[in-house]
C-alpha positions as CSV (number, residue, x, y, z in Angstrom):
1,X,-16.5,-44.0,30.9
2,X,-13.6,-46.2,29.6
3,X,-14.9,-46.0,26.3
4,X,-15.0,-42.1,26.4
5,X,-11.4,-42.0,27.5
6,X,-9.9,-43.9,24.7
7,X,-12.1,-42.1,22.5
8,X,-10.3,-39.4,24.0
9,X,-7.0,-40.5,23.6
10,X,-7.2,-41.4,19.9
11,X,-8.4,-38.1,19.0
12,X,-5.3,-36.3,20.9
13,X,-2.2,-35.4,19.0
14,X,0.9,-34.3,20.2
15,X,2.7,-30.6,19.2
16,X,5.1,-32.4,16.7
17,X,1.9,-33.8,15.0
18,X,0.0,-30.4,14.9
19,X,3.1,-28.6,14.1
20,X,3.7,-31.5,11.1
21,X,0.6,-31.4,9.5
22,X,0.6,-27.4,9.6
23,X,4.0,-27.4,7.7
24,X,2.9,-29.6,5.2
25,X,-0.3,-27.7,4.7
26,X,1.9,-24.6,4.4
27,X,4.1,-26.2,2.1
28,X,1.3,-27.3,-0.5
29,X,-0.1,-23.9,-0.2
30,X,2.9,-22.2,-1.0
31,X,3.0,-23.9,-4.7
32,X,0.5,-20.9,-5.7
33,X,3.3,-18.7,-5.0
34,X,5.5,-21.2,-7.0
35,X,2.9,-21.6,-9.9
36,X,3.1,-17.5,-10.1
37,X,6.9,-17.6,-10.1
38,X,6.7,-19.2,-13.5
39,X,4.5,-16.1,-14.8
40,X,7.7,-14.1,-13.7
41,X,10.3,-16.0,-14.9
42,X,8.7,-17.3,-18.0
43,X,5.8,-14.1,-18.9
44,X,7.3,-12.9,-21.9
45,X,6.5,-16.5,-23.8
46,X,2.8,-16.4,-22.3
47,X,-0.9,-16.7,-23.4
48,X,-4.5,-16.9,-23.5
49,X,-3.6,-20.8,-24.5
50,X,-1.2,-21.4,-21.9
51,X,-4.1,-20.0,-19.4
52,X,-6.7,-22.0,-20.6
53,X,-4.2,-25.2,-20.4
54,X,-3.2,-24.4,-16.8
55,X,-6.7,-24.2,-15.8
56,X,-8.0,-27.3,-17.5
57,X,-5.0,-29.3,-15.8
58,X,-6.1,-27.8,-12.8
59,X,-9.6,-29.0,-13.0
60,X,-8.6,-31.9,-13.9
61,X,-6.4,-32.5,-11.3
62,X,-8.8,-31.7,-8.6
63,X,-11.8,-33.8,-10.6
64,X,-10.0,-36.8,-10.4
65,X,-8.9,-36.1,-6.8
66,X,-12.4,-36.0,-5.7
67,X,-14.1,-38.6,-7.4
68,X,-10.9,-41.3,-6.8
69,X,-10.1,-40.0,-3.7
70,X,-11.8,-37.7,-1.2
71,X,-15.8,-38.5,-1.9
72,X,-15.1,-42.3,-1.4
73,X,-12.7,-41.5,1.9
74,X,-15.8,-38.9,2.9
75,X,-18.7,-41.9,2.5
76,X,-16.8,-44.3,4.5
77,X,-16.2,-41.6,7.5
78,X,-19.3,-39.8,7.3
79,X,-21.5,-41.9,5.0
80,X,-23.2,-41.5,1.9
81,X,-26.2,-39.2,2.9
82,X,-23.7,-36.4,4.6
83,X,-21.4,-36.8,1.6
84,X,-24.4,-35.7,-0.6
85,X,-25.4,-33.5,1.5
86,X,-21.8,-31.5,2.2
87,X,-21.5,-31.7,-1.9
88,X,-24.9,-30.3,-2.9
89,X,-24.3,-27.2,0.2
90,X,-20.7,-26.6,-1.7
91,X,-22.5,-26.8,-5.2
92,X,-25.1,-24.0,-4.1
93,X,-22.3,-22.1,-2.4
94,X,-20.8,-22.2,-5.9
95,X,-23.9,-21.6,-7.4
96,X,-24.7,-18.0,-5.7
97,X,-20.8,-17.2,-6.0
98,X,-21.7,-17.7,-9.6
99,X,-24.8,-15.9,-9.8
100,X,-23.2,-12.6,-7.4
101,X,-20.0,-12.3,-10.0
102,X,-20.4,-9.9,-13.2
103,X,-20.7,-11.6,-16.3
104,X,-17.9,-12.0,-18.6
105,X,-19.8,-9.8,-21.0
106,X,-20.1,-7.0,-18.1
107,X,-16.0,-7.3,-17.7
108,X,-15.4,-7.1,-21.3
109,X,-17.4,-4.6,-22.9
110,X,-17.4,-1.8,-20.4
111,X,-17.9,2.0,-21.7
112,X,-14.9,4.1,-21.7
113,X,-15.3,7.3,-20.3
114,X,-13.5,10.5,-21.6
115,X,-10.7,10.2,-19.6
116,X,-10.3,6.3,-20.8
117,X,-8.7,4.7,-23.5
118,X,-10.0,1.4,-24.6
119,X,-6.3,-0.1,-23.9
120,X,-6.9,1.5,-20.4
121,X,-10.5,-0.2,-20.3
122,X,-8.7,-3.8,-21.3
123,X,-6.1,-3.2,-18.8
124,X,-8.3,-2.7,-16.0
125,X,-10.9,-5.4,-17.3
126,X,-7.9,-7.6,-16.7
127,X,-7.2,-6.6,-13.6
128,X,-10.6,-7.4,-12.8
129,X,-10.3,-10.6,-14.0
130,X,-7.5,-10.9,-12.0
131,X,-8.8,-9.9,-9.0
132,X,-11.6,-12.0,-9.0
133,X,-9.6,-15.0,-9.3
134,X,-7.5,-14.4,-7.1
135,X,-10.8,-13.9,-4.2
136,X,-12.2,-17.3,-5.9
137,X,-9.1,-19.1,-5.3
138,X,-8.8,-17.5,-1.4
139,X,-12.3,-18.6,-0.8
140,X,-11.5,-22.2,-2.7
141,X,-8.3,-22.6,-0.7
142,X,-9.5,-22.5,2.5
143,X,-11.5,-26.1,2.5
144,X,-8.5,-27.7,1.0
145,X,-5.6,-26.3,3.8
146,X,-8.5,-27.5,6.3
147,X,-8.7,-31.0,4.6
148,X,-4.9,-31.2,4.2
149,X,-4.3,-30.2,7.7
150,X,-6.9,-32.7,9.0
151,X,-5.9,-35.7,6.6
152,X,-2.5,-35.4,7.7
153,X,-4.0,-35.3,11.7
154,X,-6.2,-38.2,10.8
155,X,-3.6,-40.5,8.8
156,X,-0.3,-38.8,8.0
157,X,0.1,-41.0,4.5
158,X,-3.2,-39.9,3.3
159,X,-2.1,-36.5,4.3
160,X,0.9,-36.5,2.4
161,X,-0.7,-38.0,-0.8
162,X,-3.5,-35.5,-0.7
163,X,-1.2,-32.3,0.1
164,X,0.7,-33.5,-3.1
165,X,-2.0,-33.7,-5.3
166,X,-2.8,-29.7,-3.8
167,X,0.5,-29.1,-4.4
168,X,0.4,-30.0,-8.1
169,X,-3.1,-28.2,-8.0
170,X,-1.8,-25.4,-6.9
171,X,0.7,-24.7,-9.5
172,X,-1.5,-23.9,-12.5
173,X,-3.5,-21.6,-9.4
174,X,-0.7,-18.9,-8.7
175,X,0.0,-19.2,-13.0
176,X,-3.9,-17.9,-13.0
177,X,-3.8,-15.4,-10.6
178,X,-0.2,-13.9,-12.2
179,X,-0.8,-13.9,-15.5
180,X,-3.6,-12.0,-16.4
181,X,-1.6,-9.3,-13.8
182,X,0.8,-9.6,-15.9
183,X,-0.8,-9.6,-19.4
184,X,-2.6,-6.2,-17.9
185,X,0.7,-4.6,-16.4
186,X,3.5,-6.0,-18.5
187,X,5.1,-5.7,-14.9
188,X,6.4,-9.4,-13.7
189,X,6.8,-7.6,-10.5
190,X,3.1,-6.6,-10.1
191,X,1.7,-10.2,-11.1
């Protein structure tokens, strides 16, 4: 019974706590909307290479995160077999993600119809692009608020140095979303 309470106890956290670790999972959230201010500030000297920078510094961010820091963090709290286990369910989650999106080749060589002109059909095939990224990152930002907001319950300096590390993710994010918008609307406004 003793045992139970202090188990109790440890896993308590007070309002400032909760209320902390929301703020600083709102805060490393918000750098998507930071990442697509410099889409409106900067668009006019914007493209396809800038992207495709952006994104690899994102993935490369979040690569090294996981393999430095949250896989070894997730074996010592849950152990190896669930870590495998989580990472092979996200991989297949991935995987039919994957396999339900359109090829690139089905975005990019649509038919115009008679009321289209092929600039029309590359605008819109941009804003499908768009679009899609933008669902991909809402589905892919979900487990990291959840990890940020539960690292910073768990130990507020691990927190911290992971929401960070989602912040600097995050930038190159919103720049993803916002500039294909932008490349498709020439409005900074719209992306």
């Amino acid at each position: 019974m003793e045992e139970e309470e202090n188990l109790m106890d440890r896993n308590t956290h007070t309002t400032e706590e909760i209320t902390f670790s929301l703020l600083i999972t709102f805060f490393s959230a918000l750098s998507t909307v930071f990442g697509g201010c410099v889409v409106i500030i900067y668009g006019h000297h914007t493209n396809k290479t800038f992207l495709a920078a952006t994104m690899a510094f994102c993935s490369g961010v979040m690569t090294y995160l996981s393999i430095m820091e949250i896989i070894p963090q997730s074996i010592t709290h849950i152990g190896q077999f669930h870590t495998n286990i989580f990472f092979f369910i996200g991989m297949l989650f991935f995987a039919i993600i994957h396999h339900l999106t359109p090829p690139e080749s089905e975005i990019t060589q649509t038919e115009t119809t008679s009321t289209e002109t092929p600039s029309t059909t590359v605008s819109n095939n941009k804003k499908l692009f768009s679009f899609t990224i933008a669902i991909a990152i809402c589905i892919h930002n979900v487990p990291e608020g959840l990890g940020v907001f539960l690292a910073c319950l768990h130990e507020m300096r691990v927190g911290l140095a992971f929401a960070f590390s989602i912040f600097i993710h995050n930038l190159p994010e919103g720049i993803a979303v916002a500039l294909p918008v932008y490349l498709a609307t020439g409005s900074k406004w719209t992306a």
